[in-house]
Phi, psi and omega in degrees: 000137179250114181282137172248107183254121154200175188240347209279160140249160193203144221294159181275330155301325185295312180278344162282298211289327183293331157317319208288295143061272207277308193310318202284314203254357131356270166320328181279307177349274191297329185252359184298319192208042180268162161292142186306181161242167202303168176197156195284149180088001183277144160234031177265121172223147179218119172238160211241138176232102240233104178322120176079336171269113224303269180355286165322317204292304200311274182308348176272342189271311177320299206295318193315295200310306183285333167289293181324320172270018153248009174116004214274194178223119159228141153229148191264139171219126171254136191192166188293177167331306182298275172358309196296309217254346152260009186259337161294317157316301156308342148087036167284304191260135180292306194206167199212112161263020148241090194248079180285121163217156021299295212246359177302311193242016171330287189313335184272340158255353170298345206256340226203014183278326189303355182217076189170136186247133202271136157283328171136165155270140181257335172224118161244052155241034177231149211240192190244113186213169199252104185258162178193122163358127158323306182292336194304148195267008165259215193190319181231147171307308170338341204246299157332302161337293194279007178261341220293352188295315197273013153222057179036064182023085180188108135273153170246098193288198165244230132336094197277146168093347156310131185340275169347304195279342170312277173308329154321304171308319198237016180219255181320290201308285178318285170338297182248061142087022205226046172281341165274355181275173168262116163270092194285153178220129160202312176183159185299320197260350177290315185298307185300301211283301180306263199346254208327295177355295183253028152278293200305313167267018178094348201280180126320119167199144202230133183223125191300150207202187185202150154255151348284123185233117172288029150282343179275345158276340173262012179191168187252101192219168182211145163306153212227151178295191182188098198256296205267034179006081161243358172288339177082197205254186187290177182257111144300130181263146177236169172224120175243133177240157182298184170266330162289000175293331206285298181299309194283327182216077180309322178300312171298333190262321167287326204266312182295332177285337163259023170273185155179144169289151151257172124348291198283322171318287196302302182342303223260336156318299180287309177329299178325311196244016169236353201230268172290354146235035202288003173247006152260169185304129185322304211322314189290280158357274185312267234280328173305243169035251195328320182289334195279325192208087153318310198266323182305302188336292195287340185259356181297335164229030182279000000 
């Protein structure tokens, strides 16, 4: 696994463009034998999905489900961050639903808004937080400095170039003092499997994380305070679509504008498919769901 370890800070343009780098060939990589995105009178709809991140996986799938029975032909391609948001731009990927602002997915409209159409938020309640084993001997970051030993000076990041990790960078490590911890960045799915790793054994481990995440239902962990609110306040989830998508499939592009979520909704979405089919395909999770709540179904493309 390839790790990005820093302390430095560094302009939010700097750090994307060095990403989109690595992203561009990515992107050929994943659409070189992908299905087209829509066009009009077409019913080929391709939404983007941003590998390993629940929300995305959950909600691309809902939509998958719910579009297929209304005739549409869909396909999901999951790939990384950089990748979603030029292939939406290029109008490769039709919509993408989880595009977290202000600040999870800033840097990626800033660079990329001018050719992506905001659909609207379908959840605004989530936020950015710093987790740590239930059992772990602080309770607040304020606490993490003087601590850092016993979580072998290792924060466990996310995405580089993700919001979160912006911030973690150029806010929370300064802000409390944690220039000296390493702060690892590699990928969303990298951060899970070290969490369970060290749950599972019992270790100290501190990971940058967000609520709602079906890891606080599958593992035992707790939020660490924010005494100085430097996690900043909630996140909203969007649904961003290419620009030609609106136009190309209106019907679809109004249902996607009227979606929304509850808490306890999205919970028990993820719970079906990271917890209780967690060993089967997202797919299986969602329609198990889905058979459980008829009328959200049913009010999702009326």
């Amino acid at each position: 696994m390839n790790t990005h370890r820093t302390h430095r800070v560094t302009t939010p343009a700097r750090r994307t463009t060095a990403l989109l780098a690595g992203g561009a060939a990515a992107l050929l990589a994943l659409t070189g034998c992908s299905a087209p995105a829509s066009q009009a009178g077409s019913t080929d709809v391709h939404i983007a999905q941003f590998a390993g991140w629940g929300e995305s996986i959950v909600t691309s799938e809902l939509w998958k489900l719910a579009l297929e029975d209304e005739g549409y032909d869909v396909t999901i391609t999951a790939a990384d961050l950089s990748p979603v948001f030029i292939g939406l731009a290029d109008g490769s990927y039709d919509f993408a639903t989880q595009i977290t602002l202000p600040e999870i997915h800033r840097a990626f409209v800033d660079e990329y808004g001018d050719d992506l159409v905001d659909l609207g938020p379908w959840y605004e309640e989530t936020r950015i937080t710093v987790a740590v084993n239930e059992d772990a001997p602080i309770d607040s970051l304020a606490e993490l400095a003087d601590h850092a030993d016993a979580f072998d000076n290792e924060i466990v990041g996310t995405d580089p170039g993700a919001g979160q990790t912006i911030l973690m960078e150029d806010t929370v490590i300064p802000g409390y003092g944690l220039e000296n911890m390493d702060f690892v960045t590699s990928s969303t799915a990298a951060m899970l499997s070290a969490l369970k790793g060290a749950t599972d054994t019992g270790k100290n481990i501190a990971v940058s994380l967000w609520e709602p995440h079906w890891a606080y239902l599958e593992y035992p962990i707790k939020n660490l305070e924010d005494p100085e609110g430097l996690l900043g306040q909630t996140e909203a989830e969007h649904v961003y679509a290419s620009t030609a998508f609106p136009e190309a499939q209106p019907e679809v592009a109004q249902w996607l504008r009227e979606f929304s979520m509850t808490p306890d909704e999205l919970m028990e979405l993820e719970r079906q498919v990271f917890v209780v089919h967690g060993d089967e395909k997202p797919a299986v999770g969602v329609a198990a769901w889905a058979e459980a709540n008829p009328e959200f179904m049913r009010a999702l493309t009326a």
